[in-house]
C-alpha positions as a Markdown table, in Angstrom:
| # | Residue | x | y | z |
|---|---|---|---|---|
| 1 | Unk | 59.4 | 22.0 | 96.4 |
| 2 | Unk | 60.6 | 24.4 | 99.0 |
| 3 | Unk | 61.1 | 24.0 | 102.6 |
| 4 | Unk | 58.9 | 26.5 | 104.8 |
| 5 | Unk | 60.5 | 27.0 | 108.3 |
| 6 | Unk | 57.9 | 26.8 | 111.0 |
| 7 | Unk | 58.4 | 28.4 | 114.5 |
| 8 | Unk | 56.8 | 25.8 | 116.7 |
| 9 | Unk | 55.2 | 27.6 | 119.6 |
| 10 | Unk | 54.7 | 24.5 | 122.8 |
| 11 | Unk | 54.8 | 24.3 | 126.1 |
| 12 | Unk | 56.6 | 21.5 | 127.7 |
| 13 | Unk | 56.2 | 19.5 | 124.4 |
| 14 | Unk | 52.2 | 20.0 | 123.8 |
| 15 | Unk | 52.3 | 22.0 | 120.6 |
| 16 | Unk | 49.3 | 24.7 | 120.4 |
| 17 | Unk | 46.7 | 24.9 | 117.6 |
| 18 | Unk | 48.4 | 28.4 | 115.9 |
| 19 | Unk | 51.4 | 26.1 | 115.0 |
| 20 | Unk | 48.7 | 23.6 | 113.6 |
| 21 | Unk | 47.9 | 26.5 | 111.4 |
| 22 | Unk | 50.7 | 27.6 | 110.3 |
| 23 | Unk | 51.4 | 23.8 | 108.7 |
| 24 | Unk | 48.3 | 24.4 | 107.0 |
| 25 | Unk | 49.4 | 27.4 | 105.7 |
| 26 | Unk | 53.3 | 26.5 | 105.0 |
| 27 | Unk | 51.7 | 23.7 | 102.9 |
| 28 | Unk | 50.5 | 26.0 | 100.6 |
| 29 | Unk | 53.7 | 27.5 | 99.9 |
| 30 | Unk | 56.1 | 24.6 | 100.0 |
| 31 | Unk | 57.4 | 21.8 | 102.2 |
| 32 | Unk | 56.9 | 22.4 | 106.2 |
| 33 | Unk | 60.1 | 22.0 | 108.3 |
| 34 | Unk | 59.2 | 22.6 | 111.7 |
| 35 | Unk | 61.3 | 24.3 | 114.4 |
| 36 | Unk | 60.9 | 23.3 | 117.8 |
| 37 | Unk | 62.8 | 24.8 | 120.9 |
| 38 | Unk | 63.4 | 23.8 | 124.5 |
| 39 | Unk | 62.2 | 21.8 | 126.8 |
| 40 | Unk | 59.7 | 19.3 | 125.5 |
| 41 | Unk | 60.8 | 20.2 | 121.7 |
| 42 | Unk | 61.4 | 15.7 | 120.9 |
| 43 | Unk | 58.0 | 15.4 | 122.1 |
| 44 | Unk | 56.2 | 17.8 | 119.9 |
| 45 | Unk | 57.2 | 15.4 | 116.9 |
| 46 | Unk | 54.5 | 13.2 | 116.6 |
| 47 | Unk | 51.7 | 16.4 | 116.5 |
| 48 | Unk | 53.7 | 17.6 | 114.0 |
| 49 | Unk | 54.3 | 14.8 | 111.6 |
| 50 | Unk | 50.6 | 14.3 | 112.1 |
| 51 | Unk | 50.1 | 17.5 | 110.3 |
| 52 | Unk | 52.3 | 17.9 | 107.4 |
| 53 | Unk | 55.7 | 18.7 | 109.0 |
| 54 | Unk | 58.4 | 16.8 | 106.8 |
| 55 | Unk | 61.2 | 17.3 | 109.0 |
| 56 | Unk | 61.2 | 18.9 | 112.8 |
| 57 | Unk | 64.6 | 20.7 | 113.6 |
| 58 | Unk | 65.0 | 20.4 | 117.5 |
| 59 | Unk | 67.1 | 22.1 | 119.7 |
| 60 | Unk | 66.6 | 21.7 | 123.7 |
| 61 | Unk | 68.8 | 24.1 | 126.1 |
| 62 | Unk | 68.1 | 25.5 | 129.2 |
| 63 | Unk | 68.5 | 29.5 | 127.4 |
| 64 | Unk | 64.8 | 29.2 | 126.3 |
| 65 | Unk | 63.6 | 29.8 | 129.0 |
| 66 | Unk | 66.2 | 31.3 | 131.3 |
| 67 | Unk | 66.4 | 34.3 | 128.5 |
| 68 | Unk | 64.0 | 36.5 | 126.7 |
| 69 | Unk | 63.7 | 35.9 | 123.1 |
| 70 | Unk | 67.0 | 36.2 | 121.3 |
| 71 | Unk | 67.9 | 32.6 | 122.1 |
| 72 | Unk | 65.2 | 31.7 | 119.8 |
| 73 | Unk | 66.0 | 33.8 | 117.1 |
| 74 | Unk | 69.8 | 32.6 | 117.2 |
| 75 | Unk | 68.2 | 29.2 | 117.0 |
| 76 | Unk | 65.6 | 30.2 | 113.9 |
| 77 | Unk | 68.2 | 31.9 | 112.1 |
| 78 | Unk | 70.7 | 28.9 | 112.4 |
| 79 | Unk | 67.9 | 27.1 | 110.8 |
| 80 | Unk | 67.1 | 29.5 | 108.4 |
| 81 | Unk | 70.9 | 29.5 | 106.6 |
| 82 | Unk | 70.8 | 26.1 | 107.4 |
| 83 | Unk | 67.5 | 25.1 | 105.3 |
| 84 | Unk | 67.5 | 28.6 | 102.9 |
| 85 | Unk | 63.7 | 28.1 | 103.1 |
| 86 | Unk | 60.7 | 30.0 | 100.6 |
| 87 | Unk | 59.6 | 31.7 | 103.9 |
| 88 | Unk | 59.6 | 31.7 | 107.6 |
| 89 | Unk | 56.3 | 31.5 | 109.6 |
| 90 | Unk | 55.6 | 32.5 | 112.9 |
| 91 | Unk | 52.5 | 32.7 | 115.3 |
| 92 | Unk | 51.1 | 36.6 | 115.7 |
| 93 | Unk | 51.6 | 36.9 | 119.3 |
| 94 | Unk | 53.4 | 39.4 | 121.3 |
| 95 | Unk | 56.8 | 37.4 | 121.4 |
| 96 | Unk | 56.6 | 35.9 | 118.4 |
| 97 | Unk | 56.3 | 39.6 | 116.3 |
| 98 | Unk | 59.3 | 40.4 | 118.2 |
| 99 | Unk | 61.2 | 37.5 | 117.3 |
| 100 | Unk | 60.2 | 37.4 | 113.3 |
| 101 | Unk | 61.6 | 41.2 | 113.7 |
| 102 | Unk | 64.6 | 40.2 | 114.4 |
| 103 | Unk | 65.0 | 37.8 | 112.8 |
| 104 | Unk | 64.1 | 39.6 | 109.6 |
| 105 | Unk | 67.2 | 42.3 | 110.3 |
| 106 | Unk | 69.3 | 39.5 | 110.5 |
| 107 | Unk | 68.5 | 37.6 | 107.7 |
| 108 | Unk | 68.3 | 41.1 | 105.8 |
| 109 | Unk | 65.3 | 40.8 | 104.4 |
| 110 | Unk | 61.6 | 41.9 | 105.2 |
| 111 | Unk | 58.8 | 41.0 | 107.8 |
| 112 | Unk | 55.1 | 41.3 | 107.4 |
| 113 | Unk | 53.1 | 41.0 | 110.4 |
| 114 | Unk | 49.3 | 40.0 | 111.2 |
| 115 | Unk | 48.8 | 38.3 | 108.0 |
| 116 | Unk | 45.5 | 36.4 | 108.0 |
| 117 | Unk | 45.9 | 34.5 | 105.0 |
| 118 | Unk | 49.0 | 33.1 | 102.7 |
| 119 | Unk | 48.7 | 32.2 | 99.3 |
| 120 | Unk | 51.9 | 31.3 | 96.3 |
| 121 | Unk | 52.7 | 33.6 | 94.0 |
| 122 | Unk | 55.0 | 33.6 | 91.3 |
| 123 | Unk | 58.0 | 35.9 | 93.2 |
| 124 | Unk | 57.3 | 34.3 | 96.6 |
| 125 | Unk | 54.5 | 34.1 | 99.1 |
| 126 | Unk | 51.5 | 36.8 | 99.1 |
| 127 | Unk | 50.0 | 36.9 | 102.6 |
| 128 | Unk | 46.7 | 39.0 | 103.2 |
| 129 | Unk | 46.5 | 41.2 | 106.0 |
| 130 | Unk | 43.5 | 43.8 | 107.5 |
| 131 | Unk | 44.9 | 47.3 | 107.9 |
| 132 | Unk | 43.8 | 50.8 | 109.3 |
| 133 | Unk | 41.5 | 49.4 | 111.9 |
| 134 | Unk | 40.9 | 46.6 | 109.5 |
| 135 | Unk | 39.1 | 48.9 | 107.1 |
| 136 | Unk | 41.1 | 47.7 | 103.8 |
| 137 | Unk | 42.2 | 44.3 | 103.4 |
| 138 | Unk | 45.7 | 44.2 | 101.8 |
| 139 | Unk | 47.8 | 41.8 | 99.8 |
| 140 | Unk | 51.8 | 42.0 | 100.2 |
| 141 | Unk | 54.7 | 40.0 | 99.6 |
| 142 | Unk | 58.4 | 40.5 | 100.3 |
| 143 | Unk | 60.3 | 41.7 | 97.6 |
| 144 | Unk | 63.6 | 41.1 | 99.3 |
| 145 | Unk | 65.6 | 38.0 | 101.2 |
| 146 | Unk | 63.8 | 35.0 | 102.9 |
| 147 | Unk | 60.0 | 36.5 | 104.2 |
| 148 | Unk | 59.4 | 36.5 | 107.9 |
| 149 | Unk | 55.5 | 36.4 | 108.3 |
| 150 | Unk | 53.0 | 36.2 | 111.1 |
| 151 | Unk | 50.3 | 35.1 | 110.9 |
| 152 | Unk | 47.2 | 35.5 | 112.9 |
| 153 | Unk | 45.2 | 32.4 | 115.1 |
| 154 | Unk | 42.5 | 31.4 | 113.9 |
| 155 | Unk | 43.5 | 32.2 | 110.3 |
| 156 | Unk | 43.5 | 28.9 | 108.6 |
| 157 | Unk | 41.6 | 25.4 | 109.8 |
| 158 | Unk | 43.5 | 22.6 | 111.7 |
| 159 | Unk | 44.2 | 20.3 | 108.9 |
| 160 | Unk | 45.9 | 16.9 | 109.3 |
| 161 | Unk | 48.2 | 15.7 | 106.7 |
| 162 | Unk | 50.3 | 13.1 | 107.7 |
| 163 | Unk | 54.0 | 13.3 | 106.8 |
| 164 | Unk | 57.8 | 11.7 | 107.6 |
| 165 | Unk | 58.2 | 14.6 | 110.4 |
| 166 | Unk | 61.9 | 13.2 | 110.5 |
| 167 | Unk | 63.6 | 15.0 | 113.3 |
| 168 | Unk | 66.8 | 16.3 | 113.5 |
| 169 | Unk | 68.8 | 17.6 | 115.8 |
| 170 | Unk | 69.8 | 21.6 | 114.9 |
| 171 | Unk | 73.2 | 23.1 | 115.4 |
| 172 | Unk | 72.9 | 26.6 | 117.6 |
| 173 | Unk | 75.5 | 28.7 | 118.9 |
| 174 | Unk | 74.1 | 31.3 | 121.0 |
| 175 | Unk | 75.1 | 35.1 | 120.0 |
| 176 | Unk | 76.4 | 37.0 | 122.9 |
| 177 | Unk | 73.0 | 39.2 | 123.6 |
| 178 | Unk | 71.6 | 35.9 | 123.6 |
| 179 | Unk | 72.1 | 36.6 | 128.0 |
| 180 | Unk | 70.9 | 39.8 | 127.9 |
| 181 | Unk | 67.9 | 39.8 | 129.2 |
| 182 | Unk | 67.2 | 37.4 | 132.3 |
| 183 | Unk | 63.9 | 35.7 | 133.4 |
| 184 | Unk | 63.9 | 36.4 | 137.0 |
| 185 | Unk | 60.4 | 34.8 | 138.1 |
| 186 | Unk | 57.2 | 33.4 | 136.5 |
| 187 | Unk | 53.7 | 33.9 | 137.6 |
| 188 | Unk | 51.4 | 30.7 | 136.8 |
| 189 | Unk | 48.3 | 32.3 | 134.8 |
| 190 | Unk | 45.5 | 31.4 | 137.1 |
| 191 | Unk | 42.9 | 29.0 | 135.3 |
| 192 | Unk | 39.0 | 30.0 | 133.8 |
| 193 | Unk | 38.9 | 26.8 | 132.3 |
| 194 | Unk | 38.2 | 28.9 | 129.0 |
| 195 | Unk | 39.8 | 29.0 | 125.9 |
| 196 | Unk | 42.6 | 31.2 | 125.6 |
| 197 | Unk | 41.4 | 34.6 | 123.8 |
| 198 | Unk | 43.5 | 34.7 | 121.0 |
| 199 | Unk | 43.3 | 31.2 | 120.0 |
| 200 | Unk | 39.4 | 30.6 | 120.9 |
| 201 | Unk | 36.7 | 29.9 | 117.9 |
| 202 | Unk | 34.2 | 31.5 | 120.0 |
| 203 | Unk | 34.1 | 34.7 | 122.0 |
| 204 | Unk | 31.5 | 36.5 | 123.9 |
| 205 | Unk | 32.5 | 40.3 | 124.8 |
| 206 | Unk | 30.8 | 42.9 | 127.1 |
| 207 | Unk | 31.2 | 46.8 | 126.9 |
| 208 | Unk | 29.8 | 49.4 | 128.8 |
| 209 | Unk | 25.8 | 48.6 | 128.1 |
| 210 | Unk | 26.9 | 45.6 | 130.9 |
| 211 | Unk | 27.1 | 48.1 | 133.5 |
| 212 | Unk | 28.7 | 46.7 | 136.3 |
| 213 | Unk | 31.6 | 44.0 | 136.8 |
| 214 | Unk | 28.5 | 41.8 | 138.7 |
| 215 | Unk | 27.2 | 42.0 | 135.4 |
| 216 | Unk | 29.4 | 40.2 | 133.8 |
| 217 | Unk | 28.3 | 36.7 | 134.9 |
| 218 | Unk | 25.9 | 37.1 | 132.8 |
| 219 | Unk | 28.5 | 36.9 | 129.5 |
| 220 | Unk | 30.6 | 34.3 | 131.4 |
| 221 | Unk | 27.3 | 32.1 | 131.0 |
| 222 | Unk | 26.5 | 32.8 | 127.7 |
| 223 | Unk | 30.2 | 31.8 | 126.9 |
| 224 | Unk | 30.3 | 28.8 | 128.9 |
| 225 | Unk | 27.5 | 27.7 | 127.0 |
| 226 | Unk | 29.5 | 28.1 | 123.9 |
| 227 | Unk | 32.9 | 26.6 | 125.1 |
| 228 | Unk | 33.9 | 30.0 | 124.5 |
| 229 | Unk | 36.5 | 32.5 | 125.5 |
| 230 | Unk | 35.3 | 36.2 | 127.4 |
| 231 | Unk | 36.4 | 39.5 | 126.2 |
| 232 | Unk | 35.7 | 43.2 | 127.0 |
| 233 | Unk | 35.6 | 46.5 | 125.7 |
| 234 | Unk | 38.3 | 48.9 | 126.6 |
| 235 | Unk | 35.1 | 51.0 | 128.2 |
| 236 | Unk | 34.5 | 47.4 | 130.3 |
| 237 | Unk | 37.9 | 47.1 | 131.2 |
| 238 | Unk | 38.9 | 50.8 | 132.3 |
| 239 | Unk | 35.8 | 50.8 | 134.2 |
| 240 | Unk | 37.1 | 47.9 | 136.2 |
| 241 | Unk | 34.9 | 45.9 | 135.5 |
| 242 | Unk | 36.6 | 43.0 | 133.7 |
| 243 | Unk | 40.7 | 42.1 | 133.5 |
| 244 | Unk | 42.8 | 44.1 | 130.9 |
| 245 | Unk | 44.1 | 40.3 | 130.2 |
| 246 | Unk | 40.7 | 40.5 | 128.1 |
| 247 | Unk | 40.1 | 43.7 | 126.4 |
| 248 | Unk | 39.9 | 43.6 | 123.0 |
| 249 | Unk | 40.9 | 46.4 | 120.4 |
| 250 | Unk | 43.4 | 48.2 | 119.0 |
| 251 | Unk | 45.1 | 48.7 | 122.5 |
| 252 | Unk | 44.1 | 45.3 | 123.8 |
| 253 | Unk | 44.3 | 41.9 | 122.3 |
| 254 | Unk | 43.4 | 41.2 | 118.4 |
| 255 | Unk | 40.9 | 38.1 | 118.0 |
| 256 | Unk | 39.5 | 36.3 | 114.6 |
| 257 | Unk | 37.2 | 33.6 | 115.8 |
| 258 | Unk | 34.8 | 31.4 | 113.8 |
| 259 | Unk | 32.2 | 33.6 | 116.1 |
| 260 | Unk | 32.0 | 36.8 | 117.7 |
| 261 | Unk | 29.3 | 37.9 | 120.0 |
| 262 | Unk | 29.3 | 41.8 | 120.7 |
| 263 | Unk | 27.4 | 42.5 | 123.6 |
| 264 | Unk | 26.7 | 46.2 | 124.5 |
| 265 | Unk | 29.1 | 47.2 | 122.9 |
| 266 | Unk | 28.8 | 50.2 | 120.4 |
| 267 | Unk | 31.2 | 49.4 | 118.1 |
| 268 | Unk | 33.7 | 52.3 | 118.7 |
| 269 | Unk | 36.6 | 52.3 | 115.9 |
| 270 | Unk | 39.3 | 51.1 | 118.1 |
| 271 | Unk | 37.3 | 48.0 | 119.7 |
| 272 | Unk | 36.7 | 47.0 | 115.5 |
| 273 | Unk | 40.4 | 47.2 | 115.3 |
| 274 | Unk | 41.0 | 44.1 | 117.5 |
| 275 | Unk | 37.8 | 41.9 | 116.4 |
| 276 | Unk | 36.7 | 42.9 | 112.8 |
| 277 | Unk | 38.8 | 39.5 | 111.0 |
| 278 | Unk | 36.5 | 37.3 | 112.9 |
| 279 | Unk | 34.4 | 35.2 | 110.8 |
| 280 | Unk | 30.6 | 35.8 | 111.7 |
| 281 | Unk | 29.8 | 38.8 | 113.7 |
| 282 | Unk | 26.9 | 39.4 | 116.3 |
| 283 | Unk | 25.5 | 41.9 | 117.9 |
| 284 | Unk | 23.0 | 42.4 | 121.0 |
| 285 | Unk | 22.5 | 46.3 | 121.6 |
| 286 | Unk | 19.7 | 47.9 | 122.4 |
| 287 | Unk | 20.8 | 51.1 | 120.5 |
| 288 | Unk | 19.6 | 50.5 | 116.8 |
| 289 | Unk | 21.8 | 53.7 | 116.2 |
| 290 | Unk | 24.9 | 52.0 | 117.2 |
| 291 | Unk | 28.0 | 52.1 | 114.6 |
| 292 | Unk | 28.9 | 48.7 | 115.4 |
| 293 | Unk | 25.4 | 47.3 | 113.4 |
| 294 | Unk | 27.5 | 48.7 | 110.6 |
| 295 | Unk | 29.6 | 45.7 | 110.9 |
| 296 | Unk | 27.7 | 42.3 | 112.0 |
| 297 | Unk | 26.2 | 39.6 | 110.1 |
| 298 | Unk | 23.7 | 39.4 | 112.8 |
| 299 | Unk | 22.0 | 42.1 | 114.7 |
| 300 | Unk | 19.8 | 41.7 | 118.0 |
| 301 | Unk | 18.3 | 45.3 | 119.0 |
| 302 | Unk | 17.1 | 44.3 | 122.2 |
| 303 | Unk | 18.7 | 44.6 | 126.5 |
| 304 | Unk | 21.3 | 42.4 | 126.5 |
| 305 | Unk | 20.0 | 41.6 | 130.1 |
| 306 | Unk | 16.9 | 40.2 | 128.5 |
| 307 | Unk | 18.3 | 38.5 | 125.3 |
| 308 | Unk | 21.5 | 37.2 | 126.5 |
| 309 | Unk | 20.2 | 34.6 | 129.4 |
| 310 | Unk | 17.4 | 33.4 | 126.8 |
| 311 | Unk | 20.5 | 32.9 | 123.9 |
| 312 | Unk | 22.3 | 31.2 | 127.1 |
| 313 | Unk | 19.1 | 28.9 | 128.1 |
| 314 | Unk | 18.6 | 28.3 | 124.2 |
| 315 | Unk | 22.1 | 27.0 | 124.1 |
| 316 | Unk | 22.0 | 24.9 | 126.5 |
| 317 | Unk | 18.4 | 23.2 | 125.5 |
| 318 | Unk | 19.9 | 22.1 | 122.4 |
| 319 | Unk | 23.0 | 21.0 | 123.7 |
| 320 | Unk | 20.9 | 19.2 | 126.9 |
């Protein structure tokens, strides 16, 4: 069976649960060879064997972090021609869309982004993807050279499948724009204790029916509740009332949890964009006209300031 290459995103060795995905998914396809970079990438073996990684190609220098991105696509494209894998899989986050980019012009071939789901098919892999404001769903492959694909969190379940997860150590020589571009300072994100937004199953959004950034404790208790992760509307968030760090939409952050809770929020086209994927959909408006009833599972018309606290208190009865 083919090898799938696996871009192993970690911090200081503690893999996160979009690379757990991706195994899922690279099993599908062929034989998961994991890539892990920098410092911490030894320690991410174990996770990784845990869930289906046959081999982990490891590679620890202090470029990683001292440089912005082309380190890491000199590294994945040593392992590419190294491994002449059925595909290489990435996470769907800012850097990691950058780095399957380039790496797709280097190995020559084509790059699909934001896939969702991945399936075999008989000239390669078919990954699904949600396009024009996720108003068609689409099935693609590449029809040329080794396919680069993201994929989406929160596309495929966390699914163990124990395996060798033999590491090895990987040969990289670092190209010369490898130094181009130098990390000068880092800025530790300060801590909610929530989930991070992209990678949560649950996440509880405000718009502009919140009406005031005091308002929003009232969604920051409903997600608490849920062990869930708070977004905002681009109306919220250019009122000032909540972080851009938050927003979702087509010019924030995309999301595709197991649950999304929409409230006061109209539904405008460009907040769908960023939040249609997710899995079950509801809404709490008290606009029964509002386009974004189009779209839900579920539908509350009601004041979110009434219904919210009492889907918060309900919450937490059954969980107490």
């Amino acid at each position: 069976m083919a090898e799938v290459l696996v871009y192993v995103d970690h911090v200081d060795g503690a893999v996160r649960k979009p690379t757990l995905e991706l195994l899922t998914l690279a099993r599908r396809i062929g034989e998961p060879v994991a890539v892990a970079l920098g410092n911490g990438a030894a320690d991410t073996a174990a996770a990784l064997a845990e869930h289906g990684a046959v081999k982990v190609l490891t590679h620890e220098a202090a470029e990683y972090a001292d440089y912005l991105v082309v380190p890491k696509v000199d590294a994945l494209q040593a392992a590419a021609e190294a491994v002449s894998p059925a595909a290489v899989l990435v996470p769907s986050s800012a850097e990691g869309k950058e780095i399957a980019a380039r790496l797709a012009l280097r190995l020559g071939s084509g790059v699909i982004t934001d896939a969702v789901d991945l399936e075999a098919g008989d000239q390669g892999p078919v990954a699904t993807q949600s396009v024009f404001a996720a108003a068609f769903t689409t099935k693609s492959r590449v029809s040329k050279g080794t396919p680069v694909i993201t994929v989406k969190p929160n596309s495929a379940a966390v699914e163990p499948a124990p395996a060798a997860g033999a590491v090895e150590a990987l040969s990289v020589s670092f190209s010369a724009a490898a130094t181009g571009t130098k990390v000068t300072a880092r800025t530790p994100r300060e801590s909610t204790g929530r989930p991070e937004l992209t990678e949560a199953a649950i996440v509880v959004s405000g718009g502009r029916g919140v009406n005031g950034e005091e308002n929003f404790a009232i969604i920051e208790a409903l997600a608490d509740s849920l062990g869930a992760a708070v977004g905002a509307s681009r109306a919220a968030v250019d009122a000032g009332w909540y972080p851009h760090t938050n927003q979702v939409g087509q010019t924030g952050k995309s999301v595709s949890p197991q649950l999304y809770i929409a409230s006061g929020i109209s539904g405008a086209i460009q907040h769908r964009a960023g939040m249609q994927t997710s899995k079950t959909i509801v809404a709490i408006n008290k606009d029964a006209e509002a386009p974004i009833f189009d779209l839900v599972d579920y539908g509350v018309v009601g004041d979110l300031f009434d219904v919210v606290p009492q889907l918060t208190e309900e919450v937490k009865s059954r969980k107490g």
